[in-house]
C-alpha positions as CSV (number, residue, x, y, z in Angstrom):
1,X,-34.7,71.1,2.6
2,X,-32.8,73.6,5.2
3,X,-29.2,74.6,4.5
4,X,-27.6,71.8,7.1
5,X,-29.7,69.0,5.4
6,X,-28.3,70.4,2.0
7,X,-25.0,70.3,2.8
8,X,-25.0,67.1,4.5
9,X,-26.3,65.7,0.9
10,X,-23.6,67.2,-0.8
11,X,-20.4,65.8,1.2
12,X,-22.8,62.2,0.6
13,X,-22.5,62.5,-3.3
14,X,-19.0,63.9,-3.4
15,X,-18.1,60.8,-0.7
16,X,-19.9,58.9,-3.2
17,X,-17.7,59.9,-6.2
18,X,-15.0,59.4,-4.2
19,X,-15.4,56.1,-3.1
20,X,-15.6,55.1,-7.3
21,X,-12.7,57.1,-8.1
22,X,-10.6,55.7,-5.9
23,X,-11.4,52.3,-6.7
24,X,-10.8,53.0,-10.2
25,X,-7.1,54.2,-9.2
26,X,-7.1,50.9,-7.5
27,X,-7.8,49.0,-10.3
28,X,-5.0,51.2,-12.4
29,X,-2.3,49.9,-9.7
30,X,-3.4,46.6,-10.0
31,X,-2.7,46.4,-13.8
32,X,0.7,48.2,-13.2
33,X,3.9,46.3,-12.3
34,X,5.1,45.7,-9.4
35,X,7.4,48.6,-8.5
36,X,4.5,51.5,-9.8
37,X,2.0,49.0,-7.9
38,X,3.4,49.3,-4.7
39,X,4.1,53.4,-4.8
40,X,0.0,53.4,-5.8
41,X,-0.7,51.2,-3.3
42,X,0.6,54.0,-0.9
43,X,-1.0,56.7,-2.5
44,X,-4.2,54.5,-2.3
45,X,-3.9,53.8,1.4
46,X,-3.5,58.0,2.4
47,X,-6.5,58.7,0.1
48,X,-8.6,56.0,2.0
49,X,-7.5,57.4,5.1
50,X,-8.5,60.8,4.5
51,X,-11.8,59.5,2.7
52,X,-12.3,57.5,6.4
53,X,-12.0,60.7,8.0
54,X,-13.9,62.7,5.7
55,X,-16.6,59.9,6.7
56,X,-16.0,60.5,10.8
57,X,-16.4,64.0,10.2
58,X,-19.8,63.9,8.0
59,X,-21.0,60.7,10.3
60,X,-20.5,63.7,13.3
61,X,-22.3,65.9,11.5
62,X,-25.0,63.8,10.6
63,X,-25.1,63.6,14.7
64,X,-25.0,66.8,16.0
65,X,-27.8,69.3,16.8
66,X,-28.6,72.2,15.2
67,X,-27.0,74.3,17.5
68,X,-23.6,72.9,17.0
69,X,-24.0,72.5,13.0
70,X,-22.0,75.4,11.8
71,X,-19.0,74.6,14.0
72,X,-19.3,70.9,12.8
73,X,-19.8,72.2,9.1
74,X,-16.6,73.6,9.5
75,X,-14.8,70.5,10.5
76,X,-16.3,68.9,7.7
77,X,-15.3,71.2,5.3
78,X,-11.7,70.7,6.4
79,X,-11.8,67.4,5.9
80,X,-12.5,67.8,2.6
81,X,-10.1,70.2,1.5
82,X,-7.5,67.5,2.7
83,X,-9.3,65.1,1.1
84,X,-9.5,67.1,-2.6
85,X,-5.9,67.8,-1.9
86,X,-4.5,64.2,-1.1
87,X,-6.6,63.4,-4.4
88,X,-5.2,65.6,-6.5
89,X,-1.6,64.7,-5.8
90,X,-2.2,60.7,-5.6
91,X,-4.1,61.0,-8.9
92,X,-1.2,62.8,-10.9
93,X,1.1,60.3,-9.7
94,X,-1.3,57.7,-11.8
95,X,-1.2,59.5,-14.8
């Protein structure tokens, strides 16, 4: 496996793990009341938006040609340092 097809795997798994943790945060705002629920809820909805783009930028990736891979790789690493970030300030709000 080359160093694109690698990487490309990674961001799949970590998308993967992702995608589970945030639906266990959405099951912890379900079971809170109301007024917590709704604050999750809006945590919830900016981690799925970054996730979504995170997604865009990986589904680009996937795309483009070996020439353009390290500028794309790029991209997609940004996308998941917002991501990591957004996630580690939603999830300490559900602590």
């Amino acid at each position: 496996m080359n160093q694109r097809d690698a990487f490309i795997e990674r961001l799949k798994d970590s998308l993967a793990d992702w995608n589970a943790e945030i639906e266990a945060l959405a099951e912890r705002a379900r079971q809170a009341g109301d007024r917590t629920s709704e604050r999750h809820q809006e945590d919830l909805e900016r981690l799925k938006a970054r996730r979504d783009e995170a997604r865009r930028r990986l589904d680009e990736l996937q795309a483009s040609g070996e020439e353009a891979w390290d500028d794309m790789r790029q991209g997609a690493d940004e996308a998941w340092e917002q991501l990591r970030e957004a996630w580690k300030r939603a999830s300490s709000r559900f602590k």
